[in-house]
C-alpha positions, -999 to 999 in steps of 0.1 A, spaced: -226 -640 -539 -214 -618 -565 -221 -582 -567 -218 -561 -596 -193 -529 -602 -226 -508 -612 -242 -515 -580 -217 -509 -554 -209 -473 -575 -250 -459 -574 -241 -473 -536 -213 -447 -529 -232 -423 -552 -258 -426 -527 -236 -422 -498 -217 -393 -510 -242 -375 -518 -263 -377 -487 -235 -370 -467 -226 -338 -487 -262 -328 -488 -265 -328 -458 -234 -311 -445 -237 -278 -470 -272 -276 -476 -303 -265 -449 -331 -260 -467 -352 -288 -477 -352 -283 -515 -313 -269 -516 -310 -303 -504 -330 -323 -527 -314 -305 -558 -281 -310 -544 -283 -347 -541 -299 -351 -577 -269 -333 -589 -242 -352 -570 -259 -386 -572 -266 -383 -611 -232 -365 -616 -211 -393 -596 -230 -420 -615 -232 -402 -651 -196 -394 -647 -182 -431 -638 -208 -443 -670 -190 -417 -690 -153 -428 -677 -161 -461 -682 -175 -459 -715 -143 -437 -727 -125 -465 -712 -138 -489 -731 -123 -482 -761 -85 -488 -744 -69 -525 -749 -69 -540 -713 -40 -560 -720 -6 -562 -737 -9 -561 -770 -7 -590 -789 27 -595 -810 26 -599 -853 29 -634 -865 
């Protein structure tokens, strides 16, 4: 079973920002805007990274013939 990079990141997203939400925040919509923030910012930011990224040879680059 294979699962994808994009999946197991809005996983930790998840999980980071539930566990931060809910150790700074008490009241009940403190805590719901907190988690939008953290969850869309840890998931916008990583699309971001990865789309700067992108533009980046993975490899060695190839000699002149």
């Amino acid at each position: 079973m294979q699962v994808s990079h994009f999946l197991l990141m809005t996983h930790y997203a998840l999980l980071v920002s539930a566990f931060f939400t809910l150790l700074w925040r008490r009241d009940r919509a403190a805590r719901l805007r907190l988690f939008l923030q953290l969850f869309f910012g840890l998931v916008g930011g990583g699309l971001a990274l990865a789309w700067l990224m992108y533009f980046f040879p993975s490899g060695p680059p190839t000699p002149f013939p």
